[in-house]
Backbone as numpy.savetxt, mean C-alpha at the origin, in Angstrom:
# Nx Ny Nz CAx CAy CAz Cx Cy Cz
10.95 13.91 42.41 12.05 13.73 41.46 12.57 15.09 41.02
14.04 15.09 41.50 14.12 16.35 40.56 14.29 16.71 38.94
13.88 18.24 38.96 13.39 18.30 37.48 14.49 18.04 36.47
16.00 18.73 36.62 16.66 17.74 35.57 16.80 16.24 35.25
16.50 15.38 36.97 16.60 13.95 36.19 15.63 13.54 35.32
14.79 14.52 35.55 13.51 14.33 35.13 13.39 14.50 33.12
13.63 15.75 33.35 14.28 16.13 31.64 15.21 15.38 31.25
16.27 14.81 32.01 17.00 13.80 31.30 16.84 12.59 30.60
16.15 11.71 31.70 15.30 10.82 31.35 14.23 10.93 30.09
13.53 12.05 30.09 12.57 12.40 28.81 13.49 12.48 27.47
14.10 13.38 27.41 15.16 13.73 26.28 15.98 12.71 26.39
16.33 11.69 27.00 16.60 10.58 25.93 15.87 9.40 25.64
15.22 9.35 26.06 14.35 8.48 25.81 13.45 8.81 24.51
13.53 10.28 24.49 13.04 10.75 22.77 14.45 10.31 21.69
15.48 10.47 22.23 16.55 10.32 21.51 16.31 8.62 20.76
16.64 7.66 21.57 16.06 6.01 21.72 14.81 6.06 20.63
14.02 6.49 21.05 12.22 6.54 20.20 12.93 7.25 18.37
13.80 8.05 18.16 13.75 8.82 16.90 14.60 7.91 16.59
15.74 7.13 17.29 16.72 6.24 16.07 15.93 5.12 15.55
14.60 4.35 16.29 13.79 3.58 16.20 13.18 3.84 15.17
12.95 4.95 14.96 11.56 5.64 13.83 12.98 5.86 12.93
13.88 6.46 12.59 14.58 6.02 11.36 15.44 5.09 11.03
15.53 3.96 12.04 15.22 2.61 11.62 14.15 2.01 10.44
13.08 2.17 11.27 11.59 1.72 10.65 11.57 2.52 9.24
12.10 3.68 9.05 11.73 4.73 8.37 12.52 4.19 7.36
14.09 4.12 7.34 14.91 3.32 6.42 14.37 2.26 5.98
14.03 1.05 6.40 13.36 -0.51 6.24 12.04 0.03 5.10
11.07 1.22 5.68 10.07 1.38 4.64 10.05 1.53 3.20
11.43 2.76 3.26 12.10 3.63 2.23 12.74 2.14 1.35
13.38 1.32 1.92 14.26 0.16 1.29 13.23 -0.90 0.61
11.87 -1.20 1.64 10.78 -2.16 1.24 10.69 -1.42 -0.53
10.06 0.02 0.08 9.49 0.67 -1.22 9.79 0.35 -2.54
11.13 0.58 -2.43 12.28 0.45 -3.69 12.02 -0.63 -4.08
12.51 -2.02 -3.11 12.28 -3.03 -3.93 11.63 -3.63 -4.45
10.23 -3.68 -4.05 8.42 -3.79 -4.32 8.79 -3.03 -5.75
9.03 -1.58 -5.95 8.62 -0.58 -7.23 9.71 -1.35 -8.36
10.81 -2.09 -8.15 11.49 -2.35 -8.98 11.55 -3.91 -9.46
10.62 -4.36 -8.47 10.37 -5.92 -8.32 9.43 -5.86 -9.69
8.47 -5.01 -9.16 7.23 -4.82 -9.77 7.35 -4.16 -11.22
8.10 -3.36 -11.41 8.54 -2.97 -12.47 8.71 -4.29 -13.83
10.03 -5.00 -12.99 10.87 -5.62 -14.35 9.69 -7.24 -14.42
9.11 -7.36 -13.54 8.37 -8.19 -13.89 7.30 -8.04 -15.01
6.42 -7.14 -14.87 5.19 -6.62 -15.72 6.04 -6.36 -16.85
7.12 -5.22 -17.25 8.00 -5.48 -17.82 8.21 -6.28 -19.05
8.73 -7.65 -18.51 8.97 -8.62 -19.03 7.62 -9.09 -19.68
6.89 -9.03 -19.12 5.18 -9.47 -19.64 5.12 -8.84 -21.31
5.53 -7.58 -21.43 5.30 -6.69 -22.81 3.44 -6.70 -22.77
2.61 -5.99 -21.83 1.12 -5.78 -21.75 1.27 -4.37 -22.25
0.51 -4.05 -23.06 0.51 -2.97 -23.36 -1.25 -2.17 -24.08
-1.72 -0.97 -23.30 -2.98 -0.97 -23.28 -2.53 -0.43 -25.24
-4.03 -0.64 -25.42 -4.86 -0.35 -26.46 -4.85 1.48 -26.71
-4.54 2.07 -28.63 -4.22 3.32 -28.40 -5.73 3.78 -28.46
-6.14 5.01 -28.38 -7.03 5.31 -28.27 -8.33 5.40 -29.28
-7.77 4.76 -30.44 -8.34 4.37 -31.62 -9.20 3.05 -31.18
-8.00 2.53 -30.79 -8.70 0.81 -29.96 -9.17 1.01 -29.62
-9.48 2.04 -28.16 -10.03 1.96 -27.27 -11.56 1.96 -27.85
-11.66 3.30 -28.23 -12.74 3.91 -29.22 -13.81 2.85 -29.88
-12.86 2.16 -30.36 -13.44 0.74 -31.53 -14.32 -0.23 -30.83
-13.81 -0.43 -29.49 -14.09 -1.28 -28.61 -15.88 -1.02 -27.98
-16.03 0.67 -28.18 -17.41 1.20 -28.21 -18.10 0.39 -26.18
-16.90 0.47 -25.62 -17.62 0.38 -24.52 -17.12 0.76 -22.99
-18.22 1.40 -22.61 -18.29 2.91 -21.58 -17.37 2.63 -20.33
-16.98 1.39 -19.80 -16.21 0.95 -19.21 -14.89 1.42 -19.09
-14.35 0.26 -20.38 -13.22 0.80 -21.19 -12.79 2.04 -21.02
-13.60 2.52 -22.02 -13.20 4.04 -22.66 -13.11 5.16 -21.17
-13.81 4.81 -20.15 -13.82 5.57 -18.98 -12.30 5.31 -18.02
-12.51 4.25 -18.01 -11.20 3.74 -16.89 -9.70 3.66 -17.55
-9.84 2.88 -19.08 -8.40 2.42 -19.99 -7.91 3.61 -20.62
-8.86 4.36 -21.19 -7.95 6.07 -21.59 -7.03 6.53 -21.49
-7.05 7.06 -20.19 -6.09 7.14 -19.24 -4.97 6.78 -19.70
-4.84 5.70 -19.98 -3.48 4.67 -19.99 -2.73 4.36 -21.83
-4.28 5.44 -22.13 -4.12 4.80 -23.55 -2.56 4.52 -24.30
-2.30 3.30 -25.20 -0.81 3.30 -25.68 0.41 3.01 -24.48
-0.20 2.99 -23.37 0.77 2.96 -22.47 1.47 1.28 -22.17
2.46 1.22 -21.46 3.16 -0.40 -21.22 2.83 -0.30 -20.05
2.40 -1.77 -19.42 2.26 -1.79 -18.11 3.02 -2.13 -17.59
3.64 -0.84 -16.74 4.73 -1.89 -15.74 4.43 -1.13 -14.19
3.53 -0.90 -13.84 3.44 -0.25 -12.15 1.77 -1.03 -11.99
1.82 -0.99 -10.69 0.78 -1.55 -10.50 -0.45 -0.77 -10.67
-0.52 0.59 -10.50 -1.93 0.86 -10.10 -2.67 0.45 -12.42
-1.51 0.95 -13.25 -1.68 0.50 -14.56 -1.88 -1.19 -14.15
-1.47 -1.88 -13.59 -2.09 -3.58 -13.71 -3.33 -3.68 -13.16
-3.63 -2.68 -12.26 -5.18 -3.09 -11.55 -6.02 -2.62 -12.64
-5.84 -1.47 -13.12 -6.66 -1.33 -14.33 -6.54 -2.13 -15.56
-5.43 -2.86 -15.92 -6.04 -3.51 -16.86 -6.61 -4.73 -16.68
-6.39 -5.21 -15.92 -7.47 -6.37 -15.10 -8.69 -6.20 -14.70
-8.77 -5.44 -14.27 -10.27 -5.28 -13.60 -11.15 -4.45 -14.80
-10.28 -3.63 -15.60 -11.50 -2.61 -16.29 -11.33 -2.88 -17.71
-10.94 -3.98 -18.46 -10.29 -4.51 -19.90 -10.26 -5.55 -20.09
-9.78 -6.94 -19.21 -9.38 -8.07 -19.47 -10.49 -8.49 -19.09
-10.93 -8.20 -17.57 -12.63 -8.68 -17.11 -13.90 -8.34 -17.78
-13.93 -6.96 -18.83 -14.97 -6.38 -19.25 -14.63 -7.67 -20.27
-13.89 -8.41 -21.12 -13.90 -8.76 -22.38 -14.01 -10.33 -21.77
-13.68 -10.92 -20.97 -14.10 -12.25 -19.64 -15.65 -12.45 -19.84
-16.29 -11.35 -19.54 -17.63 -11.04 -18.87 -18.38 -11.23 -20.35
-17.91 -11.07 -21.70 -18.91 -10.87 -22.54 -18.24 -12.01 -23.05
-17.25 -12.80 -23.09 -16.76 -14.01 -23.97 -17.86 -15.27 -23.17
-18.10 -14.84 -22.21 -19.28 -15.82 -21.87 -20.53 -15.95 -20.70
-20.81 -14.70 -21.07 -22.11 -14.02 -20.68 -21.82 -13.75 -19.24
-20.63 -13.55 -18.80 -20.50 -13.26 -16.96 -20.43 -13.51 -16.35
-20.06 -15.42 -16.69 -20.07 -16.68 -15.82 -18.36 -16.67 -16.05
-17.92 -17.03 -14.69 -16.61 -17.50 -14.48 -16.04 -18.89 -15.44
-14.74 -19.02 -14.89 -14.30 -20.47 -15.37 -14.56 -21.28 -14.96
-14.31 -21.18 -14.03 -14.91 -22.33 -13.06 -16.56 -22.79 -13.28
-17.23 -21.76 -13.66 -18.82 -22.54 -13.48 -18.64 -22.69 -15.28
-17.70 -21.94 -16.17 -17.96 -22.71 -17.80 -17.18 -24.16 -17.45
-16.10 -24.73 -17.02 -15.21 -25.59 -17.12 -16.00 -26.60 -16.06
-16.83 -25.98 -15.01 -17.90 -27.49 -14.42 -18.80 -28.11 -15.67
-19.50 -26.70 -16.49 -20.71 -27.07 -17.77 -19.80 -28.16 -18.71
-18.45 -27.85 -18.41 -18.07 -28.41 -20.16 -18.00 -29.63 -19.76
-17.68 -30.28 -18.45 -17.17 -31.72 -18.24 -18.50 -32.42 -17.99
-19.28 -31.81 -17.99 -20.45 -32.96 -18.36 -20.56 -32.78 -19.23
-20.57 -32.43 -20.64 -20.98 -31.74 -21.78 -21.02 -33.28 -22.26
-22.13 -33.67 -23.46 -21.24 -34.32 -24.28 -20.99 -34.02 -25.68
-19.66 -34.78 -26.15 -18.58 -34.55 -27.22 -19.90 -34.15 -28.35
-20.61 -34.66 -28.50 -21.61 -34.46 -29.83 -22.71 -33.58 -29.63
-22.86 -32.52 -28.09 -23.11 -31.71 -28.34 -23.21 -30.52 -29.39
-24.32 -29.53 -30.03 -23.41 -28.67 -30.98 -23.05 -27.37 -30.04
-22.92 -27.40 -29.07 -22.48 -26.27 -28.30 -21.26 -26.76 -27.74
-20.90 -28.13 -28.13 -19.70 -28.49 -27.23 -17.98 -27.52 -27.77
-18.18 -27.03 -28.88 -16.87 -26.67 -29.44 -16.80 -24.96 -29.15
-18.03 -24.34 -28.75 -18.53 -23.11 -28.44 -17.63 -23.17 -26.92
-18.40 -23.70 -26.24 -18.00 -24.11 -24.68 -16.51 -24.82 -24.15
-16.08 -24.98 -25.10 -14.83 -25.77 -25.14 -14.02 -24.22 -25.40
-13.95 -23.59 -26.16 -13.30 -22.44 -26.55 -13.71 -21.14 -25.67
-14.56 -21.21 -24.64 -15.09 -20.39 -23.98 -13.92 -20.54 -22.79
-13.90 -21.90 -22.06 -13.35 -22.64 -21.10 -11.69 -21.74 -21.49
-11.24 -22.42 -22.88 -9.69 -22.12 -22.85 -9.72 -20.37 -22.49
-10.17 -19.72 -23.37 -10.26 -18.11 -23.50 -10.53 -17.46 -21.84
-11.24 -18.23 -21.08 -11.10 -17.69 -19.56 -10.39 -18.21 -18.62
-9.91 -19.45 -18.84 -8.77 -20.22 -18.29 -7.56 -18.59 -18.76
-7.38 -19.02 -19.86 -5.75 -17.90 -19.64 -6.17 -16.62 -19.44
-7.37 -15.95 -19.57 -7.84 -14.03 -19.03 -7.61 -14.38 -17.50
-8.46 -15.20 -17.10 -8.54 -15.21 -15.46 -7.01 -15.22 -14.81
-6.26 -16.42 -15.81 -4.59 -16.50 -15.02 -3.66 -15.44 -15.25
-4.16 -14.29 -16.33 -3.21 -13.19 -16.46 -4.08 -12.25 -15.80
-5.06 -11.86 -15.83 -6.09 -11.14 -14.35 -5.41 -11.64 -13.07
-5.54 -12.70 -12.87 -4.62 -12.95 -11.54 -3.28 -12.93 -11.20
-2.11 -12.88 -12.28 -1.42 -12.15 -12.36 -1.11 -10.71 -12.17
-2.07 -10.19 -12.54 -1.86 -9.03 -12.85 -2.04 -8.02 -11.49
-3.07 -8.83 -11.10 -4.20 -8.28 -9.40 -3.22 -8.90 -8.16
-2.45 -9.92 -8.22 -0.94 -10.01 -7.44 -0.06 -8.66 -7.61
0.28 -8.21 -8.82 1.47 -7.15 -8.94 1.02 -5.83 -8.75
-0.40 -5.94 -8.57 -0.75 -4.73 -8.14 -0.84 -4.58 -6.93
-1.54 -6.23 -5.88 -1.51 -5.89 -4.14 0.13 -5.64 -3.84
1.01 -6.34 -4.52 2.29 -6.14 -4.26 2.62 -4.55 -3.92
2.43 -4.21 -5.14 2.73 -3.11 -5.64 2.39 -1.58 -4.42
0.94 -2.42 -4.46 0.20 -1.22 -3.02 0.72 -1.51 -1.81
1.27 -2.66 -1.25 2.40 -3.31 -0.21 3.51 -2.25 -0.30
3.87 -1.58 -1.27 5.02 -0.88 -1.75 5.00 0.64 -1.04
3.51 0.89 -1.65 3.08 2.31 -1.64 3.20 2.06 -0.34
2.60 1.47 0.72 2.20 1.52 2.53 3.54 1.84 2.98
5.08 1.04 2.52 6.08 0.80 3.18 6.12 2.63 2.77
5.96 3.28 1.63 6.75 4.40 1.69 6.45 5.24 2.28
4.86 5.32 2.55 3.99 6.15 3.41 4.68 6.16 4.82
4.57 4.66 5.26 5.26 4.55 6.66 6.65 5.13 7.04
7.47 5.00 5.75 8.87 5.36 6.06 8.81 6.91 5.89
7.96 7.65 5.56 8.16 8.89 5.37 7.66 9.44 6.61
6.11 9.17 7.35 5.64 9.07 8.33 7.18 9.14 9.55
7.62 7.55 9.46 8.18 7.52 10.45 9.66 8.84 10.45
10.11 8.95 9.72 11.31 10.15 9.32 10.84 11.25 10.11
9.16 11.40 9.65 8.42 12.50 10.40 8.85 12.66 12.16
8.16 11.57 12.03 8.39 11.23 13.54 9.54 11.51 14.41
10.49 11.32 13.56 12.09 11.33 14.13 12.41 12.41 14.20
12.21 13.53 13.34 12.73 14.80 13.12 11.89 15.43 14.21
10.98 15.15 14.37 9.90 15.71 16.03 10.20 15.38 17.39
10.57 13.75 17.38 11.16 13.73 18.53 12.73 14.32 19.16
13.25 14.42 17.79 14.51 14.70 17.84 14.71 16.37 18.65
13.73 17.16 17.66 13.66 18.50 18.02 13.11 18.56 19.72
11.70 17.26 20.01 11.65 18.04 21.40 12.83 17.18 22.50
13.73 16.24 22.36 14.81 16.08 22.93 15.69 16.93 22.86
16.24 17.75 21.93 17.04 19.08 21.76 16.29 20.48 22.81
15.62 20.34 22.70 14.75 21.28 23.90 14.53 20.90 25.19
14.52 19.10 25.31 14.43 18.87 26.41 15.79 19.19 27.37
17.09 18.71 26.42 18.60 19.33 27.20 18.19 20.96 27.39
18.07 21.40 26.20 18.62 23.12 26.62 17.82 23.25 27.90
16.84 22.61 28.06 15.89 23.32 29.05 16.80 22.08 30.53
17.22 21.39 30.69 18.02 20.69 31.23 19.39 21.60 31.92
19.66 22.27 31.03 21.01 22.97 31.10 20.37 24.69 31.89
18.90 24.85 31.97 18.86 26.39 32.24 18.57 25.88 34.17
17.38 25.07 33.90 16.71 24.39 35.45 17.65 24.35 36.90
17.11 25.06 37.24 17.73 24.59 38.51 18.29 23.29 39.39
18.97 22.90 40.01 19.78 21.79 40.11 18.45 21.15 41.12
18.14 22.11 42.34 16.78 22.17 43.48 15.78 21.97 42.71
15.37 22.62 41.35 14.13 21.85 41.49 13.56 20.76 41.43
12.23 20.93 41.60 11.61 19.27 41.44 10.43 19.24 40.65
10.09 18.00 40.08 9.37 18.12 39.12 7.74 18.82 39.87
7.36 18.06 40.78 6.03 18.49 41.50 6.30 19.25 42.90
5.74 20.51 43.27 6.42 21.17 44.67 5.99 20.13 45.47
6.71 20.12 46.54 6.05 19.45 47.57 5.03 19.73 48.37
4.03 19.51 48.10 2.62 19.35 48.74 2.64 20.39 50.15
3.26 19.62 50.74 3.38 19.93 52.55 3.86 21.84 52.19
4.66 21.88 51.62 5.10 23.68 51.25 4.13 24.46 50.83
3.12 23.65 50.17 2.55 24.93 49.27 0.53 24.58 50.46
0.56 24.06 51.32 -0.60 23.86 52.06 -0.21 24.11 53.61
-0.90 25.53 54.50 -0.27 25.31 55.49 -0.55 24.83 56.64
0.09 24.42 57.62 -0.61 23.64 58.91 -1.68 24.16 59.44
-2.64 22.99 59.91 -3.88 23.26 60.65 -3.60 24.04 62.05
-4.32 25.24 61.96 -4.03 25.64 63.05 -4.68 25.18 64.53
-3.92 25.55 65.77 -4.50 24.70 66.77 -5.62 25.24 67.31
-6.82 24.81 67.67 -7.82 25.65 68.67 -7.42 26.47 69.72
């Protein structure tokens, strides 16, 4: 093959590959946005807002005070702030409203319970109090995978931009070098030229 069809073929075919990658790269950049603004006005609308650091303090536990700090006084509206207050605030206060047992295993105890139990009004109020932590925890642990769905698209779209601006450059090199090459050459010499005949006895 000769070597310019050869470079031709390469250099555009990088050309093809970089509009692809800022394709992909745009779509990431566009995902991003709308995930960060999705995610935004939703939480938003919630009005969650951590505890100031007085609270935090009051609260006297190592959890908390390690992970929620951070955030102290703050409104939640981005996700990596929703994973923390779910997982390191709403669950720490879950976990001690009834010794560390889910809803599901308080709300199996309560329906056998009976009414004239004296633990029945204990367990009854346990049930409601992790019924709504668990459904705003799960709320909350949605807008944050969302949210990290967000972060990937931007990584990718920046990645891919990468990509484009590389292929782009070695297609720009692949012409110039297109334009110097000889019209004769070829990509591999031919064998038979560069090995010479067996000589005869």
């Amino acid at each position: 093959m000769r070597r310019k069809t050869f470079d031709a073929l390469l250099s555009t075919g990088g050309l093809v590959i970089a509009a692809v990658l800022i394709v992909v790269g745009s779509l990431g950049l566009w995902a991003h946005s709308f995930v960060e603004h999705n995610v935004k006005t939703q939480l938003a609308q919630q009005k969650i807002d951590f505890p100031n650091k007085a609270g935090i303090a009051a609260q006297k536990n190592a959890e908390i005070t390690k992970y929620v700090t951070p955030y102290a006084g703050q409104h939640v509206v981005n996700g990596k702030q929703a994973q923390v207050f779910a997982d390191h605030y709403i669950k720490v206060h879950l976990n001690e409203a009834a010794g560390g047992k889910t809803y599901s295993e308080v709300s199996g105890a309560f329906i056998t319970m009976d009414p004239k139990d004296p633990n029945y009004a204990t367990v009854a109020q346990q049930r409601q109090t992790l019924f709504m932590g668990e459904t705003l925890r799960g709320m909350l642990l949605n807008a944050y995978g969302f949210w990290k769905m967000g972060q990937i698209a931007l990584i990718t779209g920046i990645v891919s931009f990468i990509g484009a601006g590389l292929m782009l450059l070695l297609s720009a090199l692949g012409f110039w070098h297109l334009r110097r090459v000889s019209p004769e050459a070829e990509v591999l010499p031919k064998l038979g030229a560069q090995t010479p005949a067996p000589v005869e006895p």
